[in-house]
N, C-alpha and C positions, 0 to 999 in steps of 0.2 A: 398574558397572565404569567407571574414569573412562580418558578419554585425553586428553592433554596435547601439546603441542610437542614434553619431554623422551622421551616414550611412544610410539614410532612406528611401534614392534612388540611385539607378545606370542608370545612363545614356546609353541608347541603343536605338537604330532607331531614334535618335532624338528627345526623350522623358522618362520623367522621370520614372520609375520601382519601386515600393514601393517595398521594401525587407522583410518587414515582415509585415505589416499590410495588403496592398493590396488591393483586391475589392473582382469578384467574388470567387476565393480560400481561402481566411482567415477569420479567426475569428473575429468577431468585439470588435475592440481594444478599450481600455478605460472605459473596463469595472468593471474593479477588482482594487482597490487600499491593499494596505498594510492587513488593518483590514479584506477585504474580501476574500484576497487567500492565510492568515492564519488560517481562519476559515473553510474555504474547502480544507486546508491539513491536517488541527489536526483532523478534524474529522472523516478521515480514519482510524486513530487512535482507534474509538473508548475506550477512555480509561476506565470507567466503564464496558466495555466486557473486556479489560485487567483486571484491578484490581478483578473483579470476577468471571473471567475464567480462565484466560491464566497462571495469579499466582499461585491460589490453586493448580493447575494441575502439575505446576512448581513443587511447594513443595512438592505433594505426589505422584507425577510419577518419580522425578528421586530424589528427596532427597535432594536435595539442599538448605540449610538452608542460605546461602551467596548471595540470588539470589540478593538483593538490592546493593551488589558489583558488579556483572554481569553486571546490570544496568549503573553502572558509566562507567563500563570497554567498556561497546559497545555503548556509548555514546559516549566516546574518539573515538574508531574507527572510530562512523560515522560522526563524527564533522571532523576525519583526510579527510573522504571524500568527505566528503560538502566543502572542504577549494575546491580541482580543479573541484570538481564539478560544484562550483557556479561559478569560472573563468572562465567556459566553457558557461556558461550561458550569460554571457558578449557577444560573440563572435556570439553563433549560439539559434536563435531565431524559436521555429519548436513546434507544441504541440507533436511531437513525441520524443522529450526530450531522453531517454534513448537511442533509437537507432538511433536520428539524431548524438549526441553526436559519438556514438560507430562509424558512418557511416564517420564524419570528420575528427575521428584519424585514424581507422582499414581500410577505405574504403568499399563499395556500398554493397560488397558482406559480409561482415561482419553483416554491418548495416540491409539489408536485415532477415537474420538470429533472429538477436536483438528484427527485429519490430514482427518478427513471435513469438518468446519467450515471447514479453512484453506483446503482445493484448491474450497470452492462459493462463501467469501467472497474470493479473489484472481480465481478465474474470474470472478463476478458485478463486481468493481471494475473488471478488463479489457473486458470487454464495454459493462457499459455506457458507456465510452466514445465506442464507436462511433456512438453514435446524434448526440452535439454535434458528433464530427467531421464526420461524412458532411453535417449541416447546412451546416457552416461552411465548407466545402470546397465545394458546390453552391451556397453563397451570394460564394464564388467567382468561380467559375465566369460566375456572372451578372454581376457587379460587373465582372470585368476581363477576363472574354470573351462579356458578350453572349448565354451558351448556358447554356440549364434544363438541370441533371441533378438526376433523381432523388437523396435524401439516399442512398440504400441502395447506390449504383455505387460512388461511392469510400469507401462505409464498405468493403462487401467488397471491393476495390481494397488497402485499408490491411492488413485480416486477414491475405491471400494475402501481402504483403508482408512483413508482419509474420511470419507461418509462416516464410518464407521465411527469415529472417534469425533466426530459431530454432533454424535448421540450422548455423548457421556458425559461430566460434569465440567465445565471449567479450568477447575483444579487441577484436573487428571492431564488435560492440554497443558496446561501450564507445566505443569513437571514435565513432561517430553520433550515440551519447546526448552525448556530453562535448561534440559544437561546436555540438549542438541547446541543451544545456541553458545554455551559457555568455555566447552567445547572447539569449535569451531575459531570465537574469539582467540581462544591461549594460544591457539595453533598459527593464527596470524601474526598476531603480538611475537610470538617465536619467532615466526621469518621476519619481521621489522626488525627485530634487534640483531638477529643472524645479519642482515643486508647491511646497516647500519658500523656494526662489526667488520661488515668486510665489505666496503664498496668497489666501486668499478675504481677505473685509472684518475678518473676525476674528484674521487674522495667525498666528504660529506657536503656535498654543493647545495646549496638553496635555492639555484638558479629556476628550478619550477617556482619558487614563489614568486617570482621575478613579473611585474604586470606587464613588461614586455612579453612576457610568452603567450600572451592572450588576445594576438592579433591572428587576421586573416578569415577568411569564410566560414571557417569550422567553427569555430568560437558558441555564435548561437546553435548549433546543433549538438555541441558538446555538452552545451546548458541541458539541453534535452535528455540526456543522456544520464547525466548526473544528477539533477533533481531527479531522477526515477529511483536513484541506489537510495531514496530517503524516505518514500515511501511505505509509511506502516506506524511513522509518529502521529499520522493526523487520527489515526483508527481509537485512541483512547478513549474518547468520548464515545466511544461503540459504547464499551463495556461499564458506561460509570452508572446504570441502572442495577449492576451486579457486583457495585461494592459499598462499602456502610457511609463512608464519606466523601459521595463524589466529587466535591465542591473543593476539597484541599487534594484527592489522589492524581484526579485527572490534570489539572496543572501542575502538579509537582512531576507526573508520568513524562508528560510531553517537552517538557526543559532538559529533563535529564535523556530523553531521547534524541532530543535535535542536536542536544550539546555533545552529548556522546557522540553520537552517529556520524555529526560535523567531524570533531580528533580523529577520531577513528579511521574515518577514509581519508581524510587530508593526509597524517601520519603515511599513511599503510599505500597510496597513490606516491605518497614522496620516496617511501622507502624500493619502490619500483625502480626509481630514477636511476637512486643512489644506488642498485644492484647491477643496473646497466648502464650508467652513465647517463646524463641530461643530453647527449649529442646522441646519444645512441636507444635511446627507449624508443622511439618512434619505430627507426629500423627494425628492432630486437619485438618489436609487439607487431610489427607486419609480418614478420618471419614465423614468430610463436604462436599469434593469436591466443587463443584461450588457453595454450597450455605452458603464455609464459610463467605463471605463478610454480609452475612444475618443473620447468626447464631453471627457473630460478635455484629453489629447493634443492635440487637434484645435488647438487655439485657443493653446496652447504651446509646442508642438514642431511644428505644422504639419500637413499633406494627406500630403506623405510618409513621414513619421516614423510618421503610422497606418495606412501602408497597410502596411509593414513589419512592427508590430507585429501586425497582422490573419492574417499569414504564419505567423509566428513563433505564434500563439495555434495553427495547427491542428501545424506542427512540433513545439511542444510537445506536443501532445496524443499525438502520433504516437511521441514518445519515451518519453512516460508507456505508450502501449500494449505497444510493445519490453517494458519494463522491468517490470510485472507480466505479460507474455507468460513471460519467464525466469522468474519467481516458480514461478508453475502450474507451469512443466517441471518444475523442480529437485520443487515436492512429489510430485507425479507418478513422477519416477525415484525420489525415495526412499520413498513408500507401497508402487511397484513390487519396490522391491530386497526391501523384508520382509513383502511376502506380501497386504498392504492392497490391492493392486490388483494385476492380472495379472503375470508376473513378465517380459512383454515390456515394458513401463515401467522394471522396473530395469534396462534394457542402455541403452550410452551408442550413438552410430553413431559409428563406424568413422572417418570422416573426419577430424571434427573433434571426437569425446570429447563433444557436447552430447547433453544427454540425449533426442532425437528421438525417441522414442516419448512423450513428454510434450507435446514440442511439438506432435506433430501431434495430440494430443485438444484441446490447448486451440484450436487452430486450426477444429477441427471444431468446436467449442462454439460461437466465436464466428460462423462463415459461419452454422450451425443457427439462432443465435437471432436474426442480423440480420434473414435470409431471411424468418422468422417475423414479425419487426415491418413487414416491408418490404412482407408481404401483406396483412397488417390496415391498412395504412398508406390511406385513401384520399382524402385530401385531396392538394390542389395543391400542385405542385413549390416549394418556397419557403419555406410553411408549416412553423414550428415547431411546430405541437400535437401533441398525441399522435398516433401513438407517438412522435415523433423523439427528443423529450425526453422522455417517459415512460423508454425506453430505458435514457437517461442516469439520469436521478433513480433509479426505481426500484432498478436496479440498483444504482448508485452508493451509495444507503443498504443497502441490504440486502450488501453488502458492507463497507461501514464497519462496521454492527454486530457481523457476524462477528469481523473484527481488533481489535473493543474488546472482545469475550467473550474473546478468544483470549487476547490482554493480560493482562485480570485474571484468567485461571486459570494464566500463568503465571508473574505476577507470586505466588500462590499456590504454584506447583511450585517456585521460588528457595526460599523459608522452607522444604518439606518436603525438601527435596534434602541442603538442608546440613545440618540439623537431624538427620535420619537418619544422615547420615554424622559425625555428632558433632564437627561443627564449627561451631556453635553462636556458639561465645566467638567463635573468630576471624573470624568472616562475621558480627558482632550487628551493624554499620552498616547492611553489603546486607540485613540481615531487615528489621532497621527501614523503611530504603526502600524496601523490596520490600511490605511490609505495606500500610505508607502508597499507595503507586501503586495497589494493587488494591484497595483503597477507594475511591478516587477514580477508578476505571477503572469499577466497579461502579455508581457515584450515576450517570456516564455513561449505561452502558447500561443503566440506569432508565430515564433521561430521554429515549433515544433510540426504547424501544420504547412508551414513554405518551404520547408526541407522534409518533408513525410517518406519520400521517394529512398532520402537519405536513409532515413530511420530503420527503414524498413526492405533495403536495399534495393530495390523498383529502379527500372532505368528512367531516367528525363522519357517525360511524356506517358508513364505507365498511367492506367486508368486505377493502380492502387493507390496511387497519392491521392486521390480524392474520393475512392471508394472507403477504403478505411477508418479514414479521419470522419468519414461520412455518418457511419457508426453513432458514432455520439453526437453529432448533429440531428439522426434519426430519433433517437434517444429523446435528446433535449428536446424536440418537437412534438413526442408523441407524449412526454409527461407535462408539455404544455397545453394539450389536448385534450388530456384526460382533466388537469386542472379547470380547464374552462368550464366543460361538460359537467364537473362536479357542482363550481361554483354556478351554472343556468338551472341546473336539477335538484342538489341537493346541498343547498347553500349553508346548512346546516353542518353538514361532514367537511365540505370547503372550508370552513370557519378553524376547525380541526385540526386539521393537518398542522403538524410537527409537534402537537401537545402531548400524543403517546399516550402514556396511562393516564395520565390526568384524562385524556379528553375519554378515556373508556369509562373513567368511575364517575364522571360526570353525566355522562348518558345513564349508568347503570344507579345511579341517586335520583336521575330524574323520572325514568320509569319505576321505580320504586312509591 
């Protein structure tokens, strides 16, 4: 059953069925225009945690001198699948996006599967968060007051925060994330052009774009790597239940996110080169690590201008946790509204219409598994080893790979969607593109779980390279379970799944 913009009711028992807006099941619509749920997708992003993590790490863990071509290259990919991805968004109006999607091409028991992968791979990407934050914030602490905190006080500090502001409306996220994330952008833009203005001995080189520099072993794990800093464009169809036209925002959201997000880090990964030299960024990010964006700065823009930027590194991170915090909620109320999860998840609160029974699981997830690394934790205050970054890492891949499985099974569900609905001829571009993307989403998550060990820095032979990854093979298995079970039981709520509020007003017409 499809719904549209034009479609905003179905008529049943003699009275009109809101299809996606609704009453007591949905989220309160008209809330997000353009500028607000591109503000609460880029900030998933965090792009100043990219540009001074995820790069240097790039350059001096696998060697990849070409990564600002990497950038363009899976840019192209995911704009190929933003093309039927955002077609799909036309059609099926659901915050559970990824697996309503996956449930309209694949069918229930698929979909099922999907929503169990999405809610452990966006929980797992929120959390581990917290482990660089609570660092960087306690190294702080020491820096510009003199005082040791434990990393683990103001990770859970952030959590409770962050819970907190999962309660309130939308809007109110959106403006925190929008002057964090705007912010943070000027401030890199600044050192592009600072770099740019004064390069190393080699001058303004292009030699990263060079497709020779995309040879050698590291190549596919750097993909890994990279497809994760993009992370938070697929989330717009969370939120297209909570604005007035989701049919024209949510693909306009997601073009200007891929497209952005693409410039942006290609740019700002080149302008690294050209600060150290294409011969010398490898060495200079083995040496630096995370704090070559600072060691950069320092001697360019000055003492101040990094100590700002050092701010701004953990307020982004803080914006990036908000913003897959919303993600979880929204899967959450909408696993809840059809039956996947308690059906106290599908009510919104009262207040403010957010989905609060969502947020506060994810909220428990996060204090549960801090608390957890916080006790194993027993090295010195200051100390990034494990856990702190464990935390981060692990998690942080084990939920990237989730959202690249997710991806290509529903770059997969675009081609059987329309195909079934015999529309074939007039969607053959979106199949095309949609084909091509889950090809290329697929050789990814090859590459991500044969090099896991990589990822997540495990020696050859660790039992984490297969634990981990394992995760969301757990996942996927157990919401193929629960699908099945649904579909032998209650083939009725089977049927269901990925319709969201349609399929609630439709029950709530039919007992009427």
């Amino acid at each position: 059953m499809t719904t549209d913009s034009s479609s905003t009711s179905t008529s049943a028992a003699g009275g009109g069925i809101s299809t996606f807006k609704g009453q007591e099941r949905a989220l309160r619509a008209d809330r997000l225009g353009t500028g607000g749920l591109l503000l609460s997708v880029l900030a998933a992003t965090a792009p100043l945690m990219v540009v001074a993590g995820v790069m240097p790490t790039t350059f001096a863990v696998m060697g990849i001198v070409g990564q600002p071509l990497l950038f363009v290259l899976l840019g192209v990919v995911l704009i190929l699948f933003s093309v039927g991805y955002a077609e799909m968004s036309r059609h099926v109006h659901n915050a559970g996006a990824f697996y309503a999607y996956i449930s309209r091409g694949l069918g229930g028991t698929a979909g099922a599967g999907a929503a169990l992968v999405a809610l452990v791979a966006y929980n797992a990407l929120q959390v581990g968060i917290y482990g660089i934050f609570g660092f960087e914030v306690s190294g702080l602490f020491a820096t510009y007051a003199e005082v040791e905190v434990a990393w683990w006080i103001p990770a859970l500090a952030a959590a409770l925060a962050v819970g907190l502001l999962g309660w309130l409306k939308i809007d109110v996220n959106a403006r925190v994330l929008g002057v964090l994330l705007v912010i943070e952008v000027l401030l890199v833009v600044i050192f592009d052009v600072a770099a740019l203005a004064d390069p190393a001995k080699e001058g303004l080189s292009l030699h990263a774009f060079n497709p020779d520099t995309l040879t050698g072993a590291g190549v596919g794990t750097a993909l890994c790597f990279c497809i994760a800093a993009f992370l938070g464009f697929e989330q717009a169809p969370v939120y297209a239940e909570e604005t007035s036209r989701p049919h024209v925002l949510v693909p306009r959201v997601m073009f200007l996110a891929v497209g952005g997000v693409a410039v942006f880090f290609a740019l700002s990964s080149w302008a690294l080169t050209v600060a150290t030299g294409p011969s010398a960024i490898v060495g200079t990010s083995q040496k630096q690590s995370a704090g070559l964006l600072f060691f950069l700065t320092e001697s360019r823009l000055g003492g101040t201008f990094t100590d700002v930027l050092h701010v701004l590194f953990v307020t982004g991170m803080f914006a990036a946790l908000l913003s897959f915090h919303n993600v979880v909620a929204r899967y959450a109320f909408a696993m809840g509204r059809e039956g996947l999860l308690p059906a106290a998840f599908g009510r919104t609160s009262g207040s403010s219409g957010a989905p609060g029974t969502g947020s506060l699981l994810q909220t428990v997830v996060a204090v549960v598994v801090v608390i957890a690394f916080a006790v194993a934790d027993d090295n010195p205050v200051g100390d990034p080893t494990a856990p702190v970054l464990h935390l981060f890492t692990w998690f942080g891949n084990i939920g990237a790979l989730g959202v690249i499985v997710l991806m290509a099974a529903a770059s997969l569900s675009v081609v059987v969607f329309f195909v079934r609905r015999g529309a074939a001829g007039a969607q053959a571009w979106r199949l095309v593109t949609s084909t091509l993307s889950g090809l290329a989403l697929l050789v990814i998550a090859g590459y991500t779980v044969k090099d896991f060990e990589v990822l997540v820095g495990a020696g050859p032979g660790s039992s984490l390279s297969w634990v981990l990854p394992g995760i969301i093979a757990l996942a996927l298995a157990a919401g193929l379970v629960l699908g099945l079970v649904l579909r032998a039981r209650a083939p009725e709520k089977h049927a269901r799944i990925g319709l969201g509020n349609e399929a609630f007003q439709l029950d709530k017409a039919a007992s009427s």
